[in-house]
C-alpha positions in Angstrom: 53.5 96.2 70.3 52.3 95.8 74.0 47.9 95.0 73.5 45.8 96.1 76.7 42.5 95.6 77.0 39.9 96.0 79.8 36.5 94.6 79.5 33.9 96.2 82.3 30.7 94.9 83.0 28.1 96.1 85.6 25.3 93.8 87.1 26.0 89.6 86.5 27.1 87.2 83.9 30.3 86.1 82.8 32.8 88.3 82.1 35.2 86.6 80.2 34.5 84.2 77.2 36.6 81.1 76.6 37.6 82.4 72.8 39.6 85.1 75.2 42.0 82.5 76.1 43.1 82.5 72.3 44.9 86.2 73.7 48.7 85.0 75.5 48.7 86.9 77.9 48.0 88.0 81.8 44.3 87.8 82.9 43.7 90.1 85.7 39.7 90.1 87.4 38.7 92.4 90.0 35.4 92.1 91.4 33.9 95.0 93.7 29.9 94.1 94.4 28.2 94.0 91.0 30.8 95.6 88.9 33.2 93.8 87.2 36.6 94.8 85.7 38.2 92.3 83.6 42.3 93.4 82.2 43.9 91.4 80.3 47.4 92.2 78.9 49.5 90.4 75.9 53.0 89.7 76.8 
C-alpha cells in the first residue's frame, strides 16, 4: 500500500513539522513565491 500525501500551504511558516520525519519515505518541497507545496511519498 503506496501512502501519498501533499501538504500545501499559501503565505509563510514552516511547512513541514519534524513529527513528519516519523513517515519513511521521499520528501519532495517545491516552493513558487508564497506558495508552498510539500509531497511526501512512503516507500
Amino acid at each position: 500500500n503506496d501512502l501519498s500525501l501533499t501538504i500545501s500551504q499559501t503565505g509563510t511558516g514552516n511547512l513541514v513539522e519534524g513529527g513528519m520525519s516519523q513517515l519513511n519515505g521521499d520528501v519532495s518541497v517545491t516552493q513558487v513565491g508564497d506558495f508552498n507545496t510539500t509531497t511526501i511519498t512512503q516507500k
